[in-house]
N, C-alpha and C positions, 0 to 999 in steps of 0.2 A: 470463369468466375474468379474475382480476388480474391485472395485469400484474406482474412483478418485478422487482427490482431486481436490476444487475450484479452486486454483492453477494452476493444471493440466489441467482443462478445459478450464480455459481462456488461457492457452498458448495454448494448440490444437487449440482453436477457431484464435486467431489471426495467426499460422501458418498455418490453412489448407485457412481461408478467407484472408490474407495477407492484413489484417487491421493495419499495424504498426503504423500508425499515434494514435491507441488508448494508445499503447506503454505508451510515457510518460503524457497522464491523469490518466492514472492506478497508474504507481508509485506517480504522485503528491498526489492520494489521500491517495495511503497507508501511502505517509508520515506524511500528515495530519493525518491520522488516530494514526500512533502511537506516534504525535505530541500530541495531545488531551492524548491519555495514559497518557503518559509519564507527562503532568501537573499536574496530580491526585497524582503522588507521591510526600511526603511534600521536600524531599530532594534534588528532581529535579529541581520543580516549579521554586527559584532565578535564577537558573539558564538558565534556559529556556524562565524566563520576559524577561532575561540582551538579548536576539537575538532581541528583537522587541523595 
């Protein structure tokens, strides 16, 4: 059997349980998450204060 990616799990989970409402907290966080990334780089940081 394949194995799957996280990814892949959480979208089987919310199409077979038809939980769309988790929809968009999942994306908020990823973009959180790769908000947080993305500050760690020195040549991003300016740019990424000047949003807030």
């Amino acid at each position: 059997m394949a194995r799957q990616s996280l990814l892949g799990d959480i979208w089987g989970f919310l199409r077979v349980r038809k939980v769309w409402w988790l929809l968009p907290t999942i994306i908020v966080l990823l973009l959180m998450g790769v908000l947080a990334v993305a500050s760690q780089v020195p040549y991003l940081a300016p740019f990424i204060y000047a949003l807030f």
